[in-house]
Structures are given as C-alpha cells and as structure tokens.
LODOFI-441075 format. One record per residue (C-alpha): x, z, y negated; residue in one letter. Coordinates in steps of 0.05 Angstrom, whole numbers, padded with zeros to 5 digits, always signed. Layout:
BEGIN
XZYA ...
This chain:
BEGIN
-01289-00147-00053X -01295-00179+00013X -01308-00253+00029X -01377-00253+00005X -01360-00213-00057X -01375-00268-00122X -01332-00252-00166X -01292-00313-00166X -01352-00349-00172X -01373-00310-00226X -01304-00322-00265X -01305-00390-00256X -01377-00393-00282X -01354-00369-00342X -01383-00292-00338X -01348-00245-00377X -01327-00193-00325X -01292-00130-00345X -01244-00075-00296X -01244+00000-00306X -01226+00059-00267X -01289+00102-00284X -01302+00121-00217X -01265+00130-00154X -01309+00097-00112X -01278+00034-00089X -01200+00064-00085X -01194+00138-00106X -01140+00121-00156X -01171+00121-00230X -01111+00078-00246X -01121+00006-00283X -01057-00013-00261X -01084-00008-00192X -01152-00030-00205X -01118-00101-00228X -01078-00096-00169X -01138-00093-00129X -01171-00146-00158X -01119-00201-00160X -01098-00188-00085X -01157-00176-00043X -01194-00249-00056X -01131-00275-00045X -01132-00251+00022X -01202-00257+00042X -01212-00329+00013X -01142-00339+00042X -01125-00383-00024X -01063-00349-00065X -01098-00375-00130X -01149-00341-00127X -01156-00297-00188X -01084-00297-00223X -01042-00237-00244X -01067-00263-00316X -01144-00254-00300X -01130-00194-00281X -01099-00165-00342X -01151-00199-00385X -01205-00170-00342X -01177-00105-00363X -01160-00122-00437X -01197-00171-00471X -01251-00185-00419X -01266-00108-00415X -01276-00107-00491X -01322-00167-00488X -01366-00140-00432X -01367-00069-00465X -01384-00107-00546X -01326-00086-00571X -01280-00150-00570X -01279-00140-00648X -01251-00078-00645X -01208-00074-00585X -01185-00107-00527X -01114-00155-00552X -01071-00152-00613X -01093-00172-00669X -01094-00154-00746X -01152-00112-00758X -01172-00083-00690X -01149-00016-00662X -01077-00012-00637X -01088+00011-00564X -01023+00003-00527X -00991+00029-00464X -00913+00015-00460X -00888+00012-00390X -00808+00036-00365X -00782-00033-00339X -00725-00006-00311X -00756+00031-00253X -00748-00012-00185X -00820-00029-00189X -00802-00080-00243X -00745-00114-00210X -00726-00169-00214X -00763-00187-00277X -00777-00255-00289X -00858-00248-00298X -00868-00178-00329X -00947-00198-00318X -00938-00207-00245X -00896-00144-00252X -00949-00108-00280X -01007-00124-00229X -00970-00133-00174X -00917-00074-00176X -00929-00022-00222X -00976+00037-00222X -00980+00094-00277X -00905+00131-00251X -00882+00065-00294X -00930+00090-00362X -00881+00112-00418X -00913+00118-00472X -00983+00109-00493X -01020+00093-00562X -01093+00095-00575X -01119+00082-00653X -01048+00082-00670X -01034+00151-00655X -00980+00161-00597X -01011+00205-00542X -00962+00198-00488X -00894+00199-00490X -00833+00198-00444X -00890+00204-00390X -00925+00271-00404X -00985+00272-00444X -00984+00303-00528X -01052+00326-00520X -01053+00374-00457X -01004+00422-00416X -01010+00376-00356X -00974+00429-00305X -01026+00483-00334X -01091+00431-00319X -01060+00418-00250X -01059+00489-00227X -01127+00499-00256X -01157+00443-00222X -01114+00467-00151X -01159+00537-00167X -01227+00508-00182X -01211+00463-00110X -01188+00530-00065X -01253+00576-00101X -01293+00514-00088X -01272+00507-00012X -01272+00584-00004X -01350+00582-00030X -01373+00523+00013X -01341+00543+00075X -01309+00468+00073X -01249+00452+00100X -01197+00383+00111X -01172+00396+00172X -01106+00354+00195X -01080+00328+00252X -01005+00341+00240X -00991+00408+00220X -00973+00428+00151X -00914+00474+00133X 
C-alpha cells in the first residue's frame, strides 16, 4: 500500500475488492478493525489526497465487498431479510469513540477489537461483555505462552532486547 499500490484505481474501476485479516503479513494484528484502518489511511497519505478511499469503502470492503469477492453476497455480508445475521456490537462509550458524530469514521479510524462487545455469527451470540462463549480465553493464552517458551527452548531462538526487562 504504497504510492504505486492500485488499489484506488482498482475501486474506482469498479473491482470488487474485499479486506480480511487472514494473515499477519502486512501488520501483525489479525484485527479487521485495523485492517480498515490501514486501508483508508495509508493512500491517503501516500497519494497525499484525504479522499482517497473513505471510512465508508472501507467498511464495505470488509462487509459487503468481502462477501461479493468471496460469492457469498447472498448469504452474508449487510443486513438483510434472509441472509445470516453476522454482527459485531461495539462499546461506544470507551474514549476511542469520542466525540461521536460519525460512528463510521469512529469505527475505522479509532477503534480496534478492546472496543468488541459482543459478537453474533448465524444468529447465535458468541461473544459477550468482551470474552468469548466458546473458549476459556485465559486457559488458550497460557497454552499458547507454553507451546512459544518449548518452541524457543527447542530452536535455540531467542528475541533479544535492548532495554532490559524486569
């Protein structure tokens, strides 16, 4: 996403062009929020024109556009009667939405998942009040912190800093 990066020429063509966070590879953070973020800023800058790719775009890439490029604009993707009810309902009253006058700009702009109250997929509610109905987060996150140390241990590998660490 650099100066010679097309995708605003590729919008403007009319090319359906969908956002996910499948891999890391461009930010680390498997975060949509971020990846819209991402996209409506960083054109802006490097075409140095602020209209570049609107907070709107954005959230359509990652919605509706998203369905489209995946075939599943039927199914998914916006609100409607008859698709799936896929919904992720944010906590506007954390600083990151204030002052809220354009919750979209909010959204792209501001807010990353620490904002993610509760979330729906099919219907079903699979996160609520932040922590996830499906998994003992806490239990995943020390699991993961083992596989990481064994994994270090075995390869000899280490992240060294340059401050130290207490």
């Amino acid at each position: 996403m650099t100066q010679s990066g097309l995708l605003p020429e590729m919008l403007d063509s009319g090319m359906t062009v969908g956002i996910g966070t499948d891999a890391g590879n461009n930010s680390n953070l498997l975060e949509t929020n971020r990846a819209m973020y991402l996209i409506a800023v960083l054109y802006k800058d490097a075409r140095q024109d602020s209209r570049t790719i609107p907070a709107e775009t954005a959230l359509e890439m990652a919605t509706i556009m998203g369905a489209e490029a995946l075939g599943l604009h039927n199914e998914i993707g916006s609100l409607e009667p008859g698709k799936k009810t896929d919904l992720v309902m944010f906590n506007t009253r954390r600083p990151e939405w204030q002052t809220l006058f354009n919750p979209v700009n909010n959204l792209v702009y501001n807010s990353d998942g620490r904002s993610v109250d509760t979330v729906m997929v099919d219907g079903q509610i699979v996160v609520e009040d932040h922590n996830p109905l499906f998994v003992d987060d806490w239990s995943l996150a020390q699991k993961v912190q083992y596989i990481g140390e064994d994994m270090l241990s075995r390869t000899g590998l280490s992240f060294p800093t340059r401050w130290p660490i207490v």
